[in-house]
N, C-alpha and C positions, 0 to 999 in steps of 0.2 A: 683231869686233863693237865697237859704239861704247857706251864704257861710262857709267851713270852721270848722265843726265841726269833732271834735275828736268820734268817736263811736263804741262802741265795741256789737257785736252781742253774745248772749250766746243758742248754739245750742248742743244738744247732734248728730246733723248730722246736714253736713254741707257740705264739701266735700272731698270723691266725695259724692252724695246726694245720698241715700237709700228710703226715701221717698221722699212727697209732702214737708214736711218741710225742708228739705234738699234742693231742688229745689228752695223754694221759697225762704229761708236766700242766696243763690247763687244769685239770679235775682235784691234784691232789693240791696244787695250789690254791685253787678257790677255796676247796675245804681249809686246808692249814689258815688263813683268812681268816674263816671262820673262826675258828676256834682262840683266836688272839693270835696269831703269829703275824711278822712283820716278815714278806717276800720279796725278794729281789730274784728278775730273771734276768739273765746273759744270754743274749741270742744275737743270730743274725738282722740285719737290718738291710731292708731293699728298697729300691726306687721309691722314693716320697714318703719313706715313712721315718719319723720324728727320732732323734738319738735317744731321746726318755722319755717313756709313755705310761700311763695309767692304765691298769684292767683290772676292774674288779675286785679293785683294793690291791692290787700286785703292782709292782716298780719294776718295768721295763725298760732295760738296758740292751740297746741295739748296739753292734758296731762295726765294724771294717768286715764287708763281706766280698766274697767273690763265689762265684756258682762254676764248678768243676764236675763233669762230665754227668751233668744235670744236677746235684747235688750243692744248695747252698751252702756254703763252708765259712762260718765266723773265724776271722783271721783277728780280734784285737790283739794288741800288742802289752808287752810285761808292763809298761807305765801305767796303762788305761783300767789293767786289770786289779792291781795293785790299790790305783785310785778307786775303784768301785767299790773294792772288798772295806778299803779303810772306811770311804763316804758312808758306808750302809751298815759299818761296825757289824760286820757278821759273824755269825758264831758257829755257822755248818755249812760245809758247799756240798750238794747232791749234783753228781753230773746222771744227763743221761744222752749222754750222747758220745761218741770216741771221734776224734780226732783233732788238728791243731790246737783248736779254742783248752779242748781239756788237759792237753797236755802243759800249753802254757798256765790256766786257771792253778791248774796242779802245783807247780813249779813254786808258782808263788802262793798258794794259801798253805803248801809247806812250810816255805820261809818266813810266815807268820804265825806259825803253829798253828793252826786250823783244821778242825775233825774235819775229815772226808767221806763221804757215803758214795756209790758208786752203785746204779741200777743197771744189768743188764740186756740190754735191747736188742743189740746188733751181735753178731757174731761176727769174725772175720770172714769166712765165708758170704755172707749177706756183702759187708762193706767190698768185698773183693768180685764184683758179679761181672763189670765191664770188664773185657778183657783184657784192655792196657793195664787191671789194675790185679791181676792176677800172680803175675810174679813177684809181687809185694805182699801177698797170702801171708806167709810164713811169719817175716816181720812184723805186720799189724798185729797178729797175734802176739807174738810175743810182747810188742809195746802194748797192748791191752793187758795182759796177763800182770807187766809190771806197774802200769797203772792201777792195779785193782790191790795189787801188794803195799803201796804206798797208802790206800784208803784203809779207815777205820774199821769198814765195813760192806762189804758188795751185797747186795740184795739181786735176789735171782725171781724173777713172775714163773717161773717153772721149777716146780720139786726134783724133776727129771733132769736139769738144768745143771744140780748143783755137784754132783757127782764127774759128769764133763768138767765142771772151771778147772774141779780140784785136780781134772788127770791133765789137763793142762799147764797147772801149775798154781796155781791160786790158791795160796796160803792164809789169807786175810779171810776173819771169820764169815761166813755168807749164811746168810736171811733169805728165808722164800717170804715170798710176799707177791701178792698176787698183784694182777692190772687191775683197777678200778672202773664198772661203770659209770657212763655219769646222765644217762638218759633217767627222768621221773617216770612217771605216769605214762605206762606204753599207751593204753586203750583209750587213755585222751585226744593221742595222737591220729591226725587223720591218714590213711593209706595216700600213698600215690595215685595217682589213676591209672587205671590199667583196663588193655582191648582184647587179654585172651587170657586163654582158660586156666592155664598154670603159667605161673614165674619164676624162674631161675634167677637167684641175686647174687652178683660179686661183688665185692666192695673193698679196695685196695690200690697199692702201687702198682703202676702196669709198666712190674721190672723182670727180667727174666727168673728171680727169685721165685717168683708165681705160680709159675708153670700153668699160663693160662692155655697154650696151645690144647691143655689135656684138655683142658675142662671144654674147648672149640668145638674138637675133635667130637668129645661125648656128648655134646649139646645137638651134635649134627647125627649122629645115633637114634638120641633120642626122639629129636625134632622130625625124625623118619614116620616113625610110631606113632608119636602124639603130634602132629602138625600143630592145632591151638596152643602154639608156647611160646614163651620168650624167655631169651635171656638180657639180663640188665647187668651191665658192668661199670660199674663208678667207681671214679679212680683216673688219674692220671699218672704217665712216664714214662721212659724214653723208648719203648715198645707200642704205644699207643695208635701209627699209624702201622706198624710194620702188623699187630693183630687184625686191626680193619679189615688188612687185604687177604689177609688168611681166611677171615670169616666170611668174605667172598667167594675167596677161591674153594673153600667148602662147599657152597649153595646157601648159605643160612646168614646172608648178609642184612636178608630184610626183616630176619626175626632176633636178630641182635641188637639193640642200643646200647652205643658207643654215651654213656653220660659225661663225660669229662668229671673235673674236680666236684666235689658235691660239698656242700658246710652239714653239718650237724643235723641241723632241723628236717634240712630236705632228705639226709641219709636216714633219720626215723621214719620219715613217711616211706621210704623205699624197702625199708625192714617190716614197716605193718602189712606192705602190699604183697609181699611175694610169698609165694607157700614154701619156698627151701632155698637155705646158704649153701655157696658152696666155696671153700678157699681149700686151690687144688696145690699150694704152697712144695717145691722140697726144702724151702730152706728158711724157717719160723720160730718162735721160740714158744710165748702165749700169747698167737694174737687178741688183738683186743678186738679184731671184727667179729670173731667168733662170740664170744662172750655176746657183743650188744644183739648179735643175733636170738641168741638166747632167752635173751631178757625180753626179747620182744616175740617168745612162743612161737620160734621157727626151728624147727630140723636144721641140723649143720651137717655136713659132709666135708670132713676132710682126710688128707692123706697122712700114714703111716708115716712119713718125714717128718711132720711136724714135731718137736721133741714133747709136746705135751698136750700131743692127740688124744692118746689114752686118759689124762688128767682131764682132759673139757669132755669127751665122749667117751660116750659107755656102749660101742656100737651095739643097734640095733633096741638100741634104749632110748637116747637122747636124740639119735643119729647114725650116720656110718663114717667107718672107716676104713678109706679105699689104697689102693697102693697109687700112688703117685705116675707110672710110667702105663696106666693099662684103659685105657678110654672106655672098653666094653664094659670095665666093671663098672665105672662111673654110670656109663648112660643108662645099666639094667638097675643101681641102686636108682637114677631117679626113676624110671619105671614105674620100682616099687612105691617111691612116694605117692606118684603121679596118682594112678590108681585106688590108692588108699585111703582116704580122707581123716579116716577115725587114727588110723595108723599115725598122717601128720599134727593131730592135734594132740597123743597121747606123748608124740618125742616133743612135740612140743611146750605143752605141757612139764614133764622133764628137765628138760634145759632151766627152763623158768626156775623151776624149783633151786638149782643149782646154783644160779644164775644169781641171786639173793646172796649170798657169799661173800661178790663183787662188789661191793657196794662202797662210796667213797669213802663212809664212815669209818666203816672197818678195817679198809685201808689203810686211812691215815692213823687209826689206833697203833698199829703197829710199829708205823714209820715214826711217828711220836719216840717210842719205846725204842729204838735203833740210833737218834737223834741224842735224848737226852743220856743212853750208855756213851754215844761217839764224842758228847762233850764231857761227860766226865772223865773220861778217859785220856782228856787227848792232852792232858799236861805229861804223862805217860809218853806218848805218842809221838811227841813233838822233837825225841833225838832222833827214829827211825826218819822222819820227815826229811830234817837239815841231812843225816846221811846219805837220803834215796837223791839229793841233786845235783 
């Protein structure tokens, strides 16, 4: 084990988590904890909640936030950031998150000479989904691209992933390194409760990125056939009421639950409950819902969009994979689950196997081995740095 290192993680969520990214700065930070490292996180900070907080052995640092077109956005300023890096003597900054906070983080842990690691979560496309925020496409990418050339190091959760940075431009050596789960003991875990016969689970942001309409659409197919079903959606976002009235205006309003935000614990019991995932995503990179699905010996279903559909599933093994714009093929894949029983236990089954992979452990093995090249290297490093400001 690599002992001893100072690091500060820069998240616009972190906790509690809101997303997948949220979730996973939590999981690798506890582990890193574990193992003797000393954490510091840089996040947003909201109504009532304290500028420096304790979790779990992690130092949390909230600051100057403002929430822009749903979207909390950590605005601290060059002074604050400058004072955090020096208070907490850090030795590596992992961002995983783009926008102001990292730009500015960046700016100045260059002018201290500071390895940089940089995971990629978000694409421009994802960050660009509202459409006020689309004619700015172009340019976030490009300031992504050049943020990643300033780091020591980009780490990509998708093998599939890293061939894209490079045609984009990203010259800074890149790491696949996968998402981490962080659920234990799935069968300790009790299900949800549930009043019919088969379950359909989502579990995500309910942003147009989704493309929950498909999955509405195929649910209402389905639900033709198999009346006994539901579907369960947990997750909140700023499509939240505008699907409600969809899944009305389809007929299948009373066999849907609208869950709002869900925490951890309650999303395991919603993952032991249902017999099949489905994340009907076009614009993904390696979710991490898929994955906890997995682990918890469920059939996943997702679409050919996802850049690392074919890396989590092996249709017709683990799961399927559907095209993203065709409802019928969605609704007759879950058919075939529905139907099946031996069928959902064998992909499920499957996934599990795989699924073990993921594991925080192995995770952070890695990230270790990314960390301790980024600091010795970054005496190296540190002209590219003061040049890129």
């Amino acid at each position: 084990m690599t002992s001893g290192f100072n690091i500060c993680l820069v998240s616009d969520d972190a906790v509690p988590a809101a997303t997948g990214v949220g979730t996973h700065v939590q999981l690798i930070a506890r582990t890193l904890v574990e193992r003797g490292h000393r954490v510091s996180i840089i996040t947003t900070r909201r109504s009532g909640e304290p500028a420096v907080d304790e979790w779990c052995g992690v130092r949390l640092h909230r600051v100057f936030t403002l929430k822009i077109y749903g979207f909390y956005q950590a605005l601290p300023s060059i002074r604050t950031i400058e004072r955090l890096l020096r208070e907490e003597a850090i030795d590596v900054v992992h961002y995983h998150y783009v926008g102001v906070m990292m730009q500015r983080v960046s700016k100045v842990a260059s002018a201290l000479g500071l390895p940089q690691i940089s995971t990629f979560h978000f694409s421009a496309e994802v960050l660009t989904q509202p459409l006020v925020m689309r004619p700015f496409r172009a340019i976030i990418r490009r300031q992504m691209v050049a943020h990643n050339n300033r780091c020591n190091a980009v780490i990509s959760p998708s093998k599939s992933l890293v061939s894209k940075l490079k045609e984009d431009g990203v010259s800074t050596p890149i790491e696949y390194i996968s998402n981490p789960i962080g659920f234990c003991d799935s069968e300790a875990i009790s299900p949800a409760a549930r009043t019919r016969q088969f379950i359909v689970l989502y579990a995500g942001r309910l942003g147009p990125e989704k493309n929950l309409p498909l999955l509405l659409k195929a649910f209402r197919r389905f639900s033709d056939k198999f009346p006994d079903t539901e579907l369960w959606v947990a997750g909140r976002g700023p499509l939240g009421d505008a699907l409600e009235g969809e899944a009305a205006q389809l007929g299948i309003g009373q066999s849907v639950r609208f869950l709002g935000f869900v925490e951890p614990a309650e999303l395991a019991a919603y993952y032991r409950a249902c017999d099949v995932f489905v994340l009907p995503s076009v614009v993904e990179a390696q979710p991490l819902v898929v994955l906890e699905a997995m682990w918890f010996s469920r059939p996943v279903i997702v679409t050919e969009a996802i850049v690392a559909a074919t890396e989590l599933v092996a249709d017709g093994e683990n799961g399927f994979i559907v095209s993203p714009t065709d409802p019928a093929v969605l609704a007759e894949r879950l058919e075939v689950l529905a139907m099946d029983r031996g069928l959902r236990a064998a992909m499920g089954a499957a996934g599990r196997r795989q699924a073990e992979e993921y594991r925080p452990q192995l995770v952070v093995d890695k990230l270790e081995a990314v960390y301790s090249k980024a600091i010795g290297v970054a005496g190296k490093a540190d002209g590219e740095f003061q040049r890129a400001l």
